[in-house]
N, C-alpha and C positions, 0 to 999 in steps of 0.2 A: 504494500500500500504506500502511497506517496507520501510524503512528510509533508506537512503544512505548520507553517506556524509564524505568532506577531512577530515583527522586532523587538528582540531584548536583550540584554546579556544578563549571566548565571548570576552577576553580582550587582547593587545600587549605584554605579558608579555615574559620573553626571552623565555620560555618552549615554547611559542607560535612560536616567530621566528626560533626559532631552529626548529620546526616541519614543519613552512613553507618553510624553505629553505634547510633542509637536508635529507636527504637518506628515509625518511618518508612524504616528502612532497604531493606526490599523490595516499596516501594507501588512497582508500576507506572504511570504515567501511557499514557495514550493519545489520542492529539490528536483523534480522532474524538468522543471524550467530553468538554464541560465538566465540569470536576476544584469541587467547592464549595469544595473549603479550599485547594487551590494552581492559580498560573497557570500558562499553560504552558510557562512555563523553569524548574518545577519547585518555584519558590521560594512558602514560603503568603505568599495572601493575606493583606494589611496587617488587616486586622481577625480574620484567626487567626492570628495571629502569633504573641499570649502564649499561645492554647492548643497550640501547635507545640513555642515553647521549654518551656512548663512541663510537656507529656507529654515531650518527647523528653530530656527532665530525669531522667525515670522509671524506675527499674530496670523492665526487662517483665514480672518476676514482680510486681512491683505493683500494674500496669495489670491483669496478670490478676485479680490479688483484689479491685481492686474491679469488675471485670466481673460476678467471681461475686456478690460484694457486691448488686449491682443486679439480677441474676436473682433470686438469692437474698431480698429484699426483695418481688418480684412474687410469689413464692410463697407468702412469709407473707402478703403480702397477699391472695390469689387472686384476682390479677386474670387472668382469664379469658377464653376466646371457646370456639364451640363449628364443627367445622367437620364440613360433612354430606360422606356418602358412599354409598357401598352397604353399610355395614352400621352404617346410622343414623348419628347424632349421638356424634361424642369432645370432651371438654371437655380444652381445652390451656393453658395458660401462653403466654401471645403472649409470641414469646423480644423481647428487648429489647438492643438495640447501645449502651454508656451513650456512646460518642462521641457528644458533639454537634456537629448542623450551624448554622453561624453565617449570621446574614443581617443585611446593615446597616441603618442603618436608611431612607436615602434609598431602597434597596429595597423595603424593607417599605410605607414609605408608596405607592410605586405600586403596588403589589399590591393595598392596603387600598383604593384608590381604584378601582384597575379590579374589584375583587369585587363594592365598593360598588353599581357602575353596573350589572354584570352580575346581579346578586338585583333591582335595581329594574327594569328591566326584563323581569326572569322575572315578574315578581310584576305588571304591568301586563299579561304577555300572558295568564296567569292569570283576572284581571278579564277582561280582554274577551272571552277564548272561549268564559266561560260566560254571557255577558252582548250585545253587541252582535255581537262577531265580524268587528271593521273590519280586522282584519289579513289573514285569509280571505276578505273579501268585495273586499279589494284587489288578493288575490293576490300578498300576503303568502309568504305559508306553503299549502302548501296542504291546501284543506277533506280531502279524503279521509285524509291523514297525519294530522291532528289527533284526527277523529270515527272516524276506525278505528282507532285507537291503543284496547290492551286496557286505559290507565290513566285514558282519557276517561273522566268520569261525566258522562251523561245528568242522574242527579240532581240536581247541582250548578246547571242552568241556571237562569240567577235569582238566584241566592242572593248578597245585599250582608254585605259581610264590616267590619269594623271595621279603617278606613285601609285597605281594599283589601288587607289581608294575608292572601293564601294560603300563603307561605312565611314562617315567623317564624326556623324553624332552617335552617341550609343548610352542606352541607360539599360542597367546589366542590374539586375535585382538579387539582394543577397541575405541572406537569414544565418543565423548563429542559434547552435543548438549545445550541447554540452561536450560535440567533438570539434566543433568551431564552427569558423565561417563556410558556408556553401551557395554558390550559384544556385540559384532558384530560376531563373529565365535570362534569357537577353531579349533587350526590346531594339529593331534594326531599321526597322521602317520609318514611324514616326514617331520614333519616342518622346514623352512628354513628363511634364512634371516641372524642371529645371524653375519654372518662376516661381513653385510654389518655395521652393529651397531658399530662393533668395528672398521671396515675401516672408517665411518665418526666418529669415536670420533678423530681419526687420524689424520685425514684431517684438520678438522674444528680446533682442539688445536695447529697445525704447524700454520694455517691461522691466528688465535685470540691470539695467546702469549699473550700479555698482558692483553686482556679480560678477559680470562682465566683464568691468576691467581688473579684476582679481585673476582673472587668467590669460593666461596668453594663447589665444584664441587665431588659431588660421584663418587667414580672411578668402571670403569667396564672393567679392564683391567685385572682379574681376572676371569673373565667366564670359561675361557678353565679348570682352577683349578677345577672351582667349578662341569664343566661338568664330567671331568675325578674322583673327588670323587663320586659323583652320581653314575656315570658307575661302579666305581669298587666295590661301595656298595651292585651291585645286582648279584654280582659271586656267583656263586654256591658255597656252603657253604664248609667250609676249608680252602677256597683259600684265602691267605692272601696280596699275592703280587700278583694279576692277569693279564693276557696278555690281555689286550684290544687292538680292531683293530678296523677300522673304512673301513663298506664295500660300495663300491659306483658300483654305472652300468658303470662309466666309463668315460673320457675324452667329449663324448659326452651329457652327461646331462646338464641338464640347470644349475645346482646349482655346476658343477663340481668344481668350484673355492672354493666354501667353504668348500669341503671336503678334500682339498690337505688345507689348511688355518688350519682347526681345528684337524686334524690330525698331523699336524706338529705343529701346537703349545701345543698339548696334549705330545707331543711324542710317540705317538704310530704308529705302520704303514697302510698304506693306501692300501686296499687291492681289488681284485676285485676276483669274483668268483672262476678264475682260479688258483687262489694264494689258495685255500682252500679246503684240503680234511677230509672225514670224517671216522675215521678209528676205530673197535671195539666199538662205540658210544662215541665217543669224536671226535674234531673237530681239524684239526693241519694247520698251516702255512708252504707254504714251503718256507726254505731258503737256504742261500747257506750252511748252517751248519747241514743241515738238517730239518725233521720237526719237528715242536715247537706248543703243546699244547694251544689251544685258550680259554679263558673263557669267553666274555664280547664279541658281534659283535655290534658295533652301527650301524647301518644298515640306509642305504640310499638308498634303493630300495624299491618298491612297494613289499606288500604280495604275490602278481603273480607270483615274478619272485627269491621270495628267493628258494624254493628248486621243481627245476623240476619233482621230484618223486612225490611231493603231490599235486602242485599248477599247473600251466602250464607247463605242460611236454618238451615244446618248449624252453623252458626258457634259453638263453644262457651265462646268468646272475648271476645265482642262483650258489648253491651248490649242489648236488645231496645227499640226507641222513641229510639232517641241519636240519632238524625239527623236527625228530624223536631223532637226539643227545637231541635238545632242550626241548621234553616232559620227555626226562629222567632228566631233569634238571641238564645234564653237560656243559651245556652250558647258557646263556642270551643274548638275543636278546632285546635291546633297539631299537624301540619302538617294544613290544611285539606283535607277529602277530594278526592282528584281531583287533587293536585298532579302526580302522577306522569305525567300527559303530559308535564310542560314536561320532564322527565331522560330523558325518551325517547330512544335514543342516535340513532334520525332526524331527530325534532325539533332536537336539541341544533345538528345544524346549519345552523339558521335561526337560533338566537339571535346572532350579528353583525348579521343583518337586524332584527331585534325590536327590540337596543339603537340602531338609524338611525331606524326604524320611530316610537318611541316615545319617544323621547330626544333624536332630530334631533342625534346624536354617533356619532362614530369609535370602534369599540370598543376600551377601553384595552388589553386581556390579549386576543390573539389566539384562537382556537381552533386544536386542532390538523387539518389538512388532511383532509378526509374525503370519503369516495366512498357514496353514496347505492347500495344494489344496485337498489333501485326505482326508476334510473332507467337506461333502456339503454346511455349508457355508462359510469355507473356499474358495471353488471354485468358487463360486456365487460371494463373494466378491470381488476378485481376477479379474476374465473375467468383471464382475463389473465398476470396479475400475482402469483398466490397467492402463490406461494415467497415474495413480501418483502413481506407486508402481513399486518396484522393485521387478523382479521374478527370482528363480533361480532354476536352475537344483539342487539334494538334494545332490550328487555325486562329483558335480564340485569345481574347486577352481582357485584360482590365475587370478579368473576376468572373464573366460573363461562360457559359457556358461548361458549368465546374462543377462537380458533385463531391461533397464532402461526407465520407462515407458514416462517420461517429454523428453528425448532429442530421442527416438525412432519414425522414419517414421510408416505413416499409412501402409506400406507393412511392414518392420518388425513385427509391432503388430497381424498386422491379420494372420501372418506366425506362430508367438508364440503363438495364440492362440487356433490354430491348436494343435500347439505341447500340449499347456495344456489340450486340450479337447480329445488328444488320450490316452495321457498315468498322470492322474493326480497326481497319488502317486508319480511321479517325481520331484512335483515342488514345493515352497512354493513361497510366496510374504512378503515383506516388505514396509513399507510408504518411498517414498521420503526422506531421513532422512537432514535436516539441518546441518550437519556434521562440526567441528568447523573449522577456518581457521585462519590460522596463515603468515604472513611473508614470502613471498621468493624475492628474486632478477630478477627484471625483468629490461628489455632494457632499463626504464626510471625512476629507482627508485626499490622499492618494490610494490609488485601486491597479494592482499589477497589469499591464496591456501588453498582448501581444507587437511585435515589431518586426520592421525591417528595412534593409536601405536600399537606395537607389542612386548609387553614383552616375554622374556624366560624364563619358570616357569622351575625348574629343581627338580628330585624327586629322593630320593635311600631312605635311612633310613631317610630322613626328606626332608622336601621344602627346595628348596635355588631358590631365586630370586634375578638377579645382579639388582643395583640401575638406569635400563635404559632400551631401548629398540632401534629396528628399528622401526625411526621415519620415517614413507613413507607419501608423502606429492604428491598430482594429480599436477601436472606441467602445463597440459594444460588447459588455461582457461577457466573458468566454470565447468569442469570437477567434478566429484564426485569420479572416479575412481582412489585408489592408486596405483592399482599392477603394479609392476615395468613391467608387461606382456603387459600392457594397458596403458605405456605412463607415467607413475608415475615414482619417483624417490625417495630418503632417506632424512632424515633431522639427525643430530646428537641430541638427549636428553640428557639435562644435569637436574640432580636431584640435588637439594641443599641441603645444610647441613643446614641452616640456614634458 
């Protein structure tokens, strides 16, 4: 049986009464879960220590004001997401927990080193599948998983990209359990998040002033820099001062906040289909000055709907001729079309073989344990095994299409297992993961939440990684789920110097 129990120690000493009587007084610990801020004899960890004594310093009516303080700040700001349903699109305030979670920094540095390794090899198997194909033709990976994958483009075969970058943005999701940290997904297409990082660094540093400067706190207020070098690194060759734009679907998206956010903080403009035509095989902006040659799209639209002439014809989103500007190479498209097989939640586990494959190394950040349904005893074990796995569609993301098999009805299960038993190459499974939990503000104190991070790995002529991430943290209890789509909300990470 699990061990549960308050914060205390065996003896009265003041660390004891301060944990009995302040803002920590009714955190449960549970030894099945790694605790972020405390070990497991209850006591915090040596690098939260000063945020331990100086919240549990706090009268609680404090802590609550500046919580609302920090909600309150997202609101004026509108920072936003929009999450679908059955009766359409509701645009929310992603709630925000202003505890922050602390990471050292001998931490941080193997993290930043196994991302590093794990984007360069997404990014070389990228090159090769549209290109020779030696990882498939080794039996590597295999050809049928790849070439049937709905996020393969056919079109792509051929096409030389500048430094071999198909992925220049990358948000790689990672959980810590009680053997460490492990890869949970990569996100390749259009990953998202990155504004909500820097609106809770925001928040949480107006709330903590003094906390704050008590530590020496890695700054990530510098991402947008480091995005726009990235971006400008992969212009088609010449161009030394490039017109970067940044193209979104539009007002209606879920993520539409962060591309008016990162667009304006890049300085570049914010563009949507209709702003772009494509003339003689180059690609121009209209303005009022006329139009203006583009080099760099960071694109915020799905493969589908960037150019109606090759993808969805219907597409009213797109560009008409962008793709073929972009095989001549007078153009760059970040993320490059087609990346979406390497996030394929099948493929994903072959990338430990990719970084052996292509790297001839031991992958630093593990992946987490996974069961393929398309292969027979994958499936066996899976149908097997339902109650304590998690299953997922190979396609899906941001929460949406997932069965968790410990908090799932006997009708949901037998409904998925339908679904597994028609179509199996859809799906894979994961165990139950014990996922770490950390600290939030609940109505009577602090209440232990689930967690996990989402750095932004960024790619042009070299890695750059800011020293943080969006820390998404499950809100409601017991929950395992973070995506902000499912009830989850942000935590701010701070990386120490020290």
């Amino acid at each position: 049986m699990a061990k549960h129990h308050q914060l205390s120690t065996p003896t009265k000493t003041e660390e004891a009464s301060k944990s009995e009587s302040g803002l920590f007084s009714n955190y449960e610990m549970d030894a099945r879960f790694y605790d972020e801020m405390f070990e497991a004899n209850g006591q915090p960890r040596e690098h939260c220590r000063i945020l331990w004594e100086t919240l549990n310093s706090m009268p609680i009516d404090q802590i609550v004001k500046m919580q609302e303080q920090a909600e309150r700040s997202f609101l004026h700001d509108g920072i936003t997401f929009s999450v679908y349903g059955d009766e359409g699109a509701q645009e929310r305030i992603i709630p925000i927990d202003f505890l922050p979670r602390l990471i050292n920094l001998n931490e941080w540095n193997f993290l930043e080193k196994g991302l590093t390794q794990r984007l360069k090899a997404l990014n070389c198997f990228l090159t090769d599948i549209y290109t020779e194909a030696r990882i498939l033709s080794d039996g590597v990976v295999p050809v049928d998983l790849v070439y049937g994958c709905p996020h393969y483009r056919i079109e792509m075969a051929g096409v030389t990209l500048p430094h071999d970058v198909h992925v220049s943005i990358c948000g790689s999701d990672l959980i810590r359990d009680n053997e460490g940290y492990k890869v949970l997904e990569d996100n390749l297409r259009t990953p998202s998040g990155v504004s909500y990082m820097l609106a809770n660094r925001k928040a949480v540093r107006s709330s903590l002033r003094t906390l704050y400067r008590s530590y020496s706190i890695r700054s990530i207020g510098h991402y947008t820099d480091l995005l726009y070098q990235s971006l400008a690194e992969i212009a088609p060759s010449g161009i030394s001062d490039p017109c970067i734009v940044l193209l979104t679907p539009g007002v209606y998206n879920s993520a539409y906040y962060e591309h008016m956010f990162l667009a304006r903080d890049m300085g570049i403009e914010l563009v949507q289909g209709n702003d772009l035509l494509v003339n003689n095989g180059y690609v121009y902006m209209r303005t009022t000055q006329g139009p203006r040659r583009v080099d760099v799209i960071y694109r915020r639209l799905d493969d589908d709907f960037i150019d109606p002439l090759v993808f969805r014809p219907d597409s009213q989103l797109g560009v008409p001729g962008l793709f073929h500007t972009f095989r001549l190479g007078n153009v760059a498209i970040a993320n490059a079309p087609g990346t979406g097989v390497a996030d394929d939640k099948a493929v994903y586990y072959y990338v430990p073989d990719m970084i052996r494959y292509y790297l001839a190394e031991e992958p630093i950040i593990p992946n987490v344990e996974t069961y393929l349904c398309r292969e027979p005893e994958g499936l066996e074990y899976t149908l097997d095994n339902i109650d304590k796995l998690v299953v997922k569609q190979v396609g899906e993301s941001g929460g949406y299409g997932m069965l968790v098999g410990p908090h799932a009805s006997p009708e949901e299960k037998a409904s998925y297992i339908e679904e597994i038993r028609s179509d199996p190459k859809n799906f894979i499974s994961q165990p139950t993961l014990d996922i770490s939990r950390s600290p939030s503000i609940g109505e009577q104190g602090t209440i232990p939440c689930h967690v996990d991070l989402r750095p932004f790995i960024l790619h042009g002529k070299k890695t750059r990684i800011v020293p943080g991430a969006f820390g998404r943290v499950a809100l409601r209890p017991g929950s395992l789920v973070v995506n902000s789509s499912q009830g989850g909300g942000g935590k701010d990470v701070w990386v120490l110097e020290h």
